[in-house]
N, C-alpha and C positions, 0 to 999 in steps of 0.2 A: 407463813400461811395465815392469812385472816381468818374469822370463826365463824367467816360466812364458806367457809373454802368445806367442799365434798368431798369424799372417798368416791373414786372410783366406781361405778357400778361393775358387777359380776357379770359375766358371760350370759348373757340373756337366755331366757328359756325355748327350748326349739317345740314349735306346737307339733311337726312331724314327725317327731320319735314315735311317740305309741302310735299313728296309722302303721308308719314303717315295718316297726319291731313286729304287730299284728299280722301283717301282710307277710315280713318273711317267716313267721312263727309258721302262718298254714302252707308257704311254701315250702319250705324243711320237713316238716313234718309230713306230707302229703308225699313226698318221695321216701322217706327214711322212716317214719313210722315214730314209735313211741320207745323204742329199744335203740333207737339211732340219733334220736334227741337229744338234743344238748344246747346250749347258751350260746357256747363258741360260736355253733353255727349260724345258728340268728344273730349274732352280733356279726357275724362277717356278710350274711346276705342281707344285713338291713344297714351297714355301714352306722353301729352303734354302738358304742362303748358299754362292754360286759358291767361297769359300774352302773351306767346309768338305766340299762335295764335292771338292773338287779334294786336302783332303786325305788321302779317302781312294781315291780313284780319279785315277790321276795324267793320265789324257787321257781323251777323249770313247771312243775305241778300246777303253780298258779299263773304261768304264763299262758300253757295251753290250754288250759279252761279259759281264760279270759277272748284267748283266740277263738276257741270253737264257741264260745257265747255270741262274738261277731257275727257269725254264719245267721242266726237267728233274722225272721223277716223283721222289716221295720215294724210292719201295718199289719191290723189283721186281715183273712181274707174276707171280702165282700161277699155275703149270702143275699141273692137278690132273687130266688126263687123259682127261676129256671136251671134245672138243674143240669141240663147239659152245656148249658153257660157257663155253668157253677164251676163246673167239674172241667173244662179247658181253662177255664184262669187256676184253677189250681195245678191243673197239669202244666202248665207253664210255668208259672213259679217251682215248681218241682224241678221240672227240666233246667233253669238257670240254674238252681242250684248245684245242680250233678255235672252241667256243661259248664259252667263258671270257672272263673279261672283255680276256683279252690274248692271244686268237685271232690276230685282224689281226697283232698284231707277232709270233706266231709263224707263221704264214705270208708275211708279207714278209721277215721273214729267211731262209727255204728258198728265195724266189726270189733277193733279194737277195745270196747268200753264194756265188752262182753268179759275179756280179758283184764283189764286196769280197771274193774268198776269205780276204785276209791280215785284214780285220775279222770279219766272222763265221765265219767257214770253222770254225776250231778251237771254238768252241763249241757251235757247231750238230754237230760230229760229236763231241763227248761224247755228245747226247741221240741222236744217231744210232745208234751202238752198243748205248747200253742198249734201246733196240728193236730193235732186230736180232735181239741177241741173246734179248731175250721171245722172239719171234716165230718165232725159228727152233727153243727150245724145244717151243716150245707143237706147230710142225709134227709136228716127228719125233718128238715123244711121242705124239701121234696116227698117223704113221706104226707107229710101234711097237705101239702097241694094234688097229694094222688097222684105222683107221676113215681113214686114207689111202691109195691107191696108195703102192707102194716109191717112190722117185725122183723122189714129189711135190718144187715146189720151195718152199722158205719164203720166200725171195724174193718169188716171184709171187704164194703167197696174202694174205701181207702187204700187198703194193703192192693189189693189189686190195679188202683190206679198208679200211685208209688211203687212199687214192685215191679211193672211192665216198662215203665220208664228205666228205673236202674238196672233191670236187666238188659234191657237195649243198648245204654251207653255203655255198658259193661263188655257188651258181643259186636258192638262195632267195630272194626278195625281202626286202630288210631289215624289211618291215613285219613277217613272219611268222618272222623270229630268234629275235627272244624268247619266241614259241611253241613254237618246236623247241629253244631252250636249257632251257626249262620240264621238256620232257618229249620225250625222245629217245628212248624206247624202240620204239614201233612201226618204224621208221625204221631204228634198229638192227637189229630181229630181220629185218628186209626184206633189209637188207644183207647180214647174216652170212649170212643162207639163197642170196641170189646167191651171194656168194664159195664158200660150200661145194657148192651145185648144179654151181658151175664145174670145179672141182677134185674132180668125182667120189667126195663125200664118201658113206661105206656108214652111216653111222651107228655108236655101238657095237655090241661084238659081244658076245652073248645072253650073259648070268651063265649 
């Protein structure tokens, strides 16, 4: 061997382990919960070696935190100051969320992190905040433009736009999911017109 001669390189690194591992983490988990959780099972629906998850997530605790941080939007949402505008783009984003393919595991983790607060608690109140905080934009800039009462609360319209949503997908029958994942729009516009008939919405005010 000359001493220009190499070793071998090592088994390259695969960039789709962690999309994978992520993906079936909220798969698993979204059927089996936090009590049914385990490694094996992401290693067997994500076709990944229990080593190599384990080396980049060092317990089952930090792997689904890392999953349910995924759920989190990219972008924040656009406050452009009509509020009924406002208030369907964020009822859409809403609705992907709960109709997407990893709805169930986001929704079992908001009931679940009631119960695990020291497993999900902290991740779930990342994506918590970044809504809040939309939301509370979105109010008081409609407050400010007058198309709210003063001392509207953003809280309440919030919970009530979010809340009418997950109760729906919740009371739908599974048969008709994939019809309302398709195409959520009437359904939307039904909803934001509740939430805003609620909250004494004036509409904008005349250019």
């Amino acid at each position: 061997m000359t001493s220009t001669s190499r070793a071998r390189p090592g088994r390259p690194v695969d960039p789709d382990i962690e999309p994978r591992v992520i993906k079936a983490t909220l798969e698993v988990y979204g059927v089996v919960g936090w009590d049914g959780f385990t490694i094996d099972a992401v290693a067997r629906q994500s076709r990944v070696g229990k080593a190599a998850i384990y080396r980049r997530w060092a317990s089952k605790q930090d792997l689904i935190a890392a999953a349910i941080l995924s759920l989190k939007a990219p972008e924040p949402v656009e406050v452009t100051g009509h509020l009924r505008d406002d208030l369907t783009g964020i009822a859409h984003r809403v609705a992907r969320r709960y109709l997407g393919p990893h709805g169930l595991a986001h929704m079992r983790a908001m009931v679940e992190a009631k119960v695990y607060p020291e497993v999900l608690g902290e991740a779930l109140e990342h994506i918590r905040r970044g809504a809040i905080a939309s939301g509370r934009r979105t109010v008081l800039a409609a407050i400010e433009g007058g198309e709210l009462p003063p001392g509207t609360s953003p809280s309440l319209v919030m919970d009530g736009l979010a809340g009418t949503i997950m109760h729906h997908v919740l009371m739908v029958p599974n048969s008709k999911l994939a019809e309302l994942a398709d195409d959520p729009s009437k359904f939307i516009e039904q909803a934001v017109d509740f939430v805003l008939a609620g909250v004494g919405w004036s509409g904008p005010e005349p250019v």
